[in-house]
C-alpha positions in Angstrom: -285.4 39.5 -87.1 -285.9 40.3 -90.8 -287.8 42.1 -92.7 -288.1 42.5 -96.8 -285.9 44.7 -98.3 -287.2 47.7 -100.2 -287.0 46.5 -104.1 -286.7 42.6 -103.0 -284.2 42.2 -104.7 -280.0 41.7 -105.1 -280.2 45.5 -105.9 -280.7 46.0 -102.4 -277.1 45.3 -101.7 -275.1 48.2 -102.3 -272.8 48.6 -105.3 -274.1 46.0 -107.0 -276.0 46.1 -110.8 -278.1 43.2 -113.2 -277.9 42.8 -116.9 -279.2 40.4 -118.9 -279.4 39.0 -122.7 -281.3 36.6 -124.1 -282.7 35.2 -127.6 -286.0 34.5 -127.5 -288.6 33.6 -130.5 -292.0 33.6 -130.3 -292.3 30.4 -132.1 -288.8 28.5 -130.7 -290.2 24.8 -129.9 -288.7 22.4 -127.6 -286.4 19.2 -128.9 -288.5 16.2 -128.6 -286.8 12.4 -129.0 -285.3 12.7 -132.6 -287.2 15.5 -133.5 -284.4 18.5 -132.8 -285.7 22.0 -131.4 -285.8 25.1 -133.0 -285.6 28.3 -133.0 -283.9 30.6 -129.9 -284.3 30.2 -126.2 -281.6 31.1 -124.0 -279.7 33.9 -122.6 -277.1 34.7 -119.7 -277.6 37.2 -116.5 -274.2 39.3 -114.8 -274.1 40.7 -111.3 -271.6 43.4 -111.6 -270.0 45.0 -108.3 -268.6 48.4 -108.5 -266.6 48.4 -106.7 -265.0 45.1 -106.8 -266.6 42.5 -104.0 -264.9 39.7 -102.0 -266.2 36.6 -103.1 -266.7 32.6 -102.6 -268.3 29.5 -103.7 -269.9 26.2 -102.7 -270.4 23.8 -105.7 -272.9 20.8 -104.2 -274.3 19.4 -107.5 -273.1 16.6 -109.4 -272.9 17.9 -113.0 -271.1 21.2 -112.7 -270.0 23.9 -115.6 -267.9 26.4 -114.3 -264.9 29.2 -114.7 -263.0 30.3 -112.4 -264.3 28.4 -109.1 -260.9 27.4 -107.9 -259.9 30.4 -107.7 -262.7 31.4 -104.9 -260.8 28.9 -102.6 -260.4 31.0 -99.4 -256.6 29.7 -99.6 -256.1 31.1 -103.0 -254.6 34.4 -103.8 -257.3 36.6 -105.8 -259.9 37.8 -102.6 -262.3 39.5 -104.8 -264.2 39.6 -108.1 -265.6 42.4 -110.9 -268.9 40.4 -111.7 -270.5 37.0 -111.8 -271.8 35.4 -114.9 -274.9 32.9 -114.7 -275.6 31.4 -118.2 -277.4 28.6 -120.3 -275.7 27.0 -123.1 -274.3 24.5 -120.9 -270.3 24.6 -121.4 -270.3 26.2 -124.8 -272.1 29.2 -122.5 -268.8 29.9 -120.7 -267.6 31.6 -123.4 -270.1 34.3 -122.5 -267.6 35.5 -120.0 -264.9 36.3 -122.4 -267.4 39.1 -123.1 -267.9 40.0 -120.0 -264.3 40.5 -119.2 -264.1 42.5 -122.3 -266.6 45.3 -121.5 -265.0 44.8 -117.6 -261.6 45.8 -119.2 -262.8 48.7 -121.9 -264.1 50.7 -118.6 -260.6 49.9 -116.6 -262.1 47.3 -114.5 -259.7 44.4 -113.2 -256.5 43.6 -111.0 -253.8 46.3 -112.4 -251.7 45.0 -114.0 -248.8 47.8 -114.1 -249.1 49.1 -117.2 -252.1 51.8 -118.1 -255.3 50.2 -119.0 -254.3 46.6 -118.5 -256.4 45.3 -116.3 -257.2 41.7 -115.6 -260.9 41.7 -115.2 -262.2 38.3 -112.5 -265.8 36.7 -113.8 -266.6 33.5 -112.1 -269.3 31.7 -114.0 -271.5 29.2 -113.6 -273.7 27.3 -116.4 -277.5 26.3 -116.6 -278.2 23.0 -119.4 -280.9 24.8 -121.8 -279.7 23.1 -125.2 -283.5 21.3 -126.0 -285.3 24.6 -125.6 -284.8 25.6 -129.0 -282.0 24.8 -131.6 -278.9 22.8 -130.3 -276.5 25.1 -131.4 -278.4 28.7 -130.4 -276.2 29.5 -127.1 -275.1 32.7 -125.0 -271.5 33.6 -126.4 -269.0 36.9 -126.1 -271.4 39.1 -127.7 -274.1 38.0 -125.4 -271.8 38.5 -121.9 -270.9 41.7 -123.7 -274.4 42.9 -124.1 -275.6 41.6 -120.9 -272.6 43.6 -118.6 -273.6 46.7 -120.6 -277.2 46.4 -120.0 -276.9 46.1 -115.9 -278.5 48.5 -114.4 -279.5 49.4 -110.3 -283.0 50.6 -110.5 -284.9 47.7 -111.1 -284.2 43.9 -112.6 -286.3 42.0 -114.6 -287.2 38.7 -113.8 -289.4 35.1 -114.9 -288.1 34.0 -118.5 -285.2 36.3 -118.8 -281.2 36.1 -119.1 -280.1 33.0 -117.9 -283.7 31.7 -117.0 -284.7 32.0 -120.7 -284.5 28.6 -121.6 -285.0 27.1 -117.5 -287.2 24.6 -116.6 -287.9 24.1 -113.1 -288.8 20.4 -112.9 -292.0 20.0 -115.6 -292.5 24.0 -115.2 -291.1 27.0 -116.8 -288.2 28.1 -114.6 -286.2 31.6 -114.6 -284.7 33.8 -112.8 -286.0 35.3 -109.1 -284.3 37.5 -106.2 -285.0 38.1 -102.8 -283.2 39.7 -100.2 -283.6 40.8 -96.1 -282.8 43.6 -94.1 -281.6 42.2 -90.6 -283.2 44.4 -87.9 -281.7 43.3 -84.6 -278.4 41.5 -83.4 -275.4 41.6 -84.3 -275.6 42.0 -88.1 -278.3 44.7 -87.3 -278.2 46.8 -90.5 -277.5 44.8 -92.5 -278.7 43.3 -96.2 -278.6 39.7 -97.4 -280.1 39.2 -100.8 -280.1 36.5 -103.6 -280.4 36.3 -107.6 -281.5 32.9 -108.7 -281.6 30.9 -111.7 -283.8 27.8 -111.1 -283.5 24.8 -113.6 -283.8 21.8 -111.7 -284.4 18.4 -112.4 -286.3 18.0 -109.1 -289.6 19.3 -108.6 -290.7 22.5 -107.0 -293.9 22.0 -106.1 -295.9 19.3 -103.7 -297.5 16.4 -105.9 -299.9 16.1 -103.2 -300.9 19.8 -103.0 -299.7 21.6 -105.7 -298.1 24.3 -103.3 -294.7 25.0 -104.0 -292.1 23.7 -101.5 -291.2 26.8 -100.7 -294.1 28.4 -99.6 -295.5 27.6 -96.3 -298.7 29.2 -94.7 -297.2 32.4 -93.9 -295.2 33.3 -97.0 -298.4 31.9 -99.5 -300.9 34.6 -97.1 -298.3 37.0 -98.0 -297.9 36.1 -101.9 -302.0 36.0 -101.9 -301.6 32.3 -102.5 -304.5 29.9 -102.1 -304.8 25.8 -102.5 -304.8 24.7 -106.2 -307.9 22.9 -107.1 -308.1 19.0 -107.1 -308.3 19.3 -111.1 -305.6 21.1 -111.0 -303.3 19.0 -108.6 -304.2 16.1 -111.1 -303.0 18.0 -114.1 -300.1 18.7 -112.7 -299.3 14.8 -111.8 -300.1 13.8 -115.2 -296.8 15.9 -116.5 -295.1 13.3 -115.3 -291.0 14.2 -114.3 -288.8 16.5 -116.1 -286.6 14.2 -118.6 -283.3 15.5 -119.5 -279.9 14.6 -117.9 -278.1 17.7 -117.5 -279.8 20.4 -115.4 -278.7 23.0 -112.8 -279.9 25.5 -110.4 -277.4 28.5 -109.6 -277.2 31.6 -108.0 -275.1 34.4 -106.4 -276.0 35.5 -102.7 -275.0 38.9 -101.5 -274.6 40.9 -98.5 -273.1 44.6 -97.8 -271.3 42.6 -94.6 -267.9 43.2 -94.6 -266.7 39.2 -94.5 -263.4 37.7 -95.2 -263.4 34.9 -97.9 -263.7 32.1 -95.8 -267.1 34.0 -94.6 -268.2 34.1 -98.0 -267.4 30.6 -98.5 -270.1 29.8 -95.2 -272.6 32.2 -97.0 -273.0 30.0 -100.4 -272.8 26.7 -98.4 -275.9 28.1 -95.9 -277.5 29.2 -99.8 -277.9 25.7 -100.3 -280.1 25.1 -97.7 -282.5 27.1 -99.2 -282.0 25.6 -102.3 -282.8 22.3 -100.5 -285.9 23.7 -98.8 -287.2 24.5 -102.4 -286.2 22.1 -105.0 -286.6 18.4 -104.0 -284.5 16.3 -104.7 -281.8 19.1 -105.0 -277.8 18.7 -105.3 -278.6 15.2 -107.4 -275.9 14.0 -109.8 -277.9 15.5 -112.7 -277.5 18.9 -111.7 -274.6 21.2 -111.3 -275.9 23.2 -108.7 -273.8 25.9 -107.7 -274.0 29.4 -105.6 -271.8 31.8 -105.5 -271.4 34.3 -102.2 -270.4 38.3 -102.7 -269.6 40.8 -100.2 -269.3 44.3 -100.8 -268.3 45.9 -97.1 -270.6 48.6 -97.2 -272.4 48.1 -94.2 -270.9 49.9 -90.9 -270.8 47.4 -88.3 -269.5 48.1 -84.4 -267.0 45.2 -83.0 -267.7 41.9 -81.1 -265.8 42.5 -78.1 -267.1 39.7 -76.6 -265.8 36.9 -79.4 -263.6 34.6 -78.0 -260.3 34.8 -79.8 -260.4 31.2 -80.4 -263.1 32.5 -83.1 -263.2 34.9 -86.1 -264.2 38.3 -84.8 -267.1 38.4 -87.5 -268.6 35.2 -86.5 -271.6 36.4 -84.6 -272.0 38.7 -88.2 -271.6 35.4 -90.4 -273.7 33.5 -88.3 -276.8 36.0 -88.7 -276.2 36.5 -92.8 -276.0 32.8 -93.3 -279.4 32.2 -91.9 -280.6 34.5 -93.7 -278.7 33.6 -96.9 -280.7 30.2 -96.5 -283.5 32.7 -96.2 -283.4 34.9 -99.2 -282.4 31.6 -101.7 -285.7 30.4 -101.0 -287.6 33.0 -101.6 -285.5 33.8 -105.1 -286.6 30.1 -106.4 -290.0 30.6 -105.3 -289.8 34.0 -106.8 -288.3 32.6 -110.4 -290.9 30.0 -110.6 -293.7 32.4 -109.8 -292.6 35.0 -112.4 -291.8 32.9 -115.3 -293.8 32.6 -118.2 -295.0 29.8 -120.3 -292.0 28.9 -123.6 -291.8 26.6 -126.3 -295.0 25.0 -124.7 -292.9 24.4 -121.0 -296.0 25.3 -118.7 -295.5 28.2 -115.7 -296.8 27.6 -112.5 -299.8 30.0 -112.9 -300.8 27.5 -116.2 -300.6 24.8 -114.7 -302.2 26.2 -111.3 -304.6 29.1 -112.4 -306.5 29.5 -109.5 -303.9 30.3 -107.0 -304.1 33.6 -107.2 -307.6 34.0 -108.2 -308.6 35.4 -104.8 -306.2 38.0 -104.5 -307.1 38.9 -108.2 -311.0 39.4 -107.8 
């Protein structure tokens, strides 16, 4: 069983912090046909772990832009990483990690390297496509995965249209960033927290055409949201957006647990991610997307042994198995949660535009 955890967030997972940057004018306007955007939408989000976390990756979309992936093979050397950087920009983004790595090595942070202060900081990154929101050439670089490191804090994490979800669009609809995480109660991973930071930019839709309800959301989870049905006005609004029409795309993410799991654990965590990912976004992992999730654990959690593993098996299997359901779990929620927090830009509608009376019960 699992229950919310208290902030709902990848904050609940010990040792772990949120920054982001973005550029963001009031009057940016989308790129339409010939006519180019302009002004700024974008920005880029970093999940640093103090201390260092052991860390994987599952890459399932088509069109990926990443750093440092292949070295998150469990057969590769490196076991863990100083921070994760989730960025728009497409490719020219990745640059925001040299930033990152900067302010990472200015505070001693990094594989020692022998001699004092040099340091060799690890920042996996993955990228978001948010080049039409705004100008062409307006994209998260150093500066921006300088100022976004520095700007992570513990206490609380913004979310909607912020960091890397700036410029997102989640199928026709504004997308962002969202989080979610559990607190398993019972079993053998009893104790322990599982939590997600998502940045949803799909091409695929998020949302039922036939009810407006988000695929993420069953009964249950839209009585607890306050959620009602969209109208049949609404539904038919919605329909008449028509499909998201860019090529390049991407949904990504980090999932993290204060399990102490090897490499190869983590590498089970991000792949069970994607299932969530699937359960929200449909069609996910399409060739116009680069979805990719990368898996954390910090080893804070206290966990007794599993005597009664079979030694043909990992001793933390009966651990992995619980966090990977609820890694599934939590990257659900995350998307839901970006989509629901993210506010109208450069006239991309939100959720709560395009569906207003949703939430008009729990508001009266």
């Amino acid at each position: 069983m699992t229950v919310a955890g208290p902030t709902d967030s990848i904050l609940d997972v010990s040792g772990l912090r949120v920054g982001h940057w973005q550029a963001l004018d009031t009057d940016v306007r989308l790129a339409d046909g010939d006519t180019p955007g302009s002004g700024s939408a974008t920005g880029c989000t970093v999940v640093l772990a103090e201390p260092s976390a052991v860390a994987s990756v599952d890459v399932r979309g088509g069109g990926p832009g990443t750093r440092e992936t292949d070295l998150l093979d469990p057969s590769h050397s490196v076991q863990r990483v100083d921070a994760v950087l989730l960025t728009g920009g497409s490719a020219y983004g990745l640059a925001a990690a040299d930033g990152v790595m900067r302010f990472l090595e200015e505070h001693g942070r990094g594989i020692p390297m022998g001699s004092p202060g040099a340091v060799v900081p690890i920042v996996p990154a993955a990228v978001i496509f948010d080049l039409l929101v705004g100008e062409w050439d307006v994209r998260p670089d150093a500066a921006g995965g300088y100022a976004a490191a520095a700007a992570a804090g513990e206490s609380s994490l913004l979310r909607g249209s912020v960091g890397a979800g700036t410029g997102a669009r989640a199928g026709v609809l504004k997308g962002g960033v969202g989080s979610a995480s559990v607190y398993i109660t019972d079993g053998p991973a009893a104790g322990v927290t599982v939590a997600a930071l998502m940045v949803a930019n799909p091409v695929g839709s998020v949302f039922d055409p036939d009810t407006g309800l988000l695929w993420g959301v069953g009964p249950t989870r839209a009585a607890e949201l306050g959620m009602t049905a969209p109208t049949e006005s609404e539904i038919a609004a919605a329909r008449a957006l028509g499909e998201k029409r860019t090529v390049l795309n991407t949904t990504i993410g980090v999932v993290a647990t204060d399990a102490p799991l090897s490499k190869a654990a983590c590498q089970r965590v991000a792949v069970a991610g994607h299932d969530g990912l699937g359960r929200a976004i449909r069609p996910a992992h399409s060739p116009l997307d680069g979805d990719t999730i990368f898996a954390l654990a910090t080893g804070t959690a206290h966990l007794p042994d599993n005597p009664g593993v079979a030694d043909a098996f990992a001793s933390e299997l009966p651990v992995l198995a619980a966090v990977g359901a609820a890694a599934a779990e939590v990257v659900e929620r995350a998307i839901v949660d970006a989509v629901l927090a993210a506010t109208g830009v450069a006239g991309i509608p939100s959720y709560r535009d395009v569906f207003p009376s949703v939430f008009r019960s729990s508001m009266s």
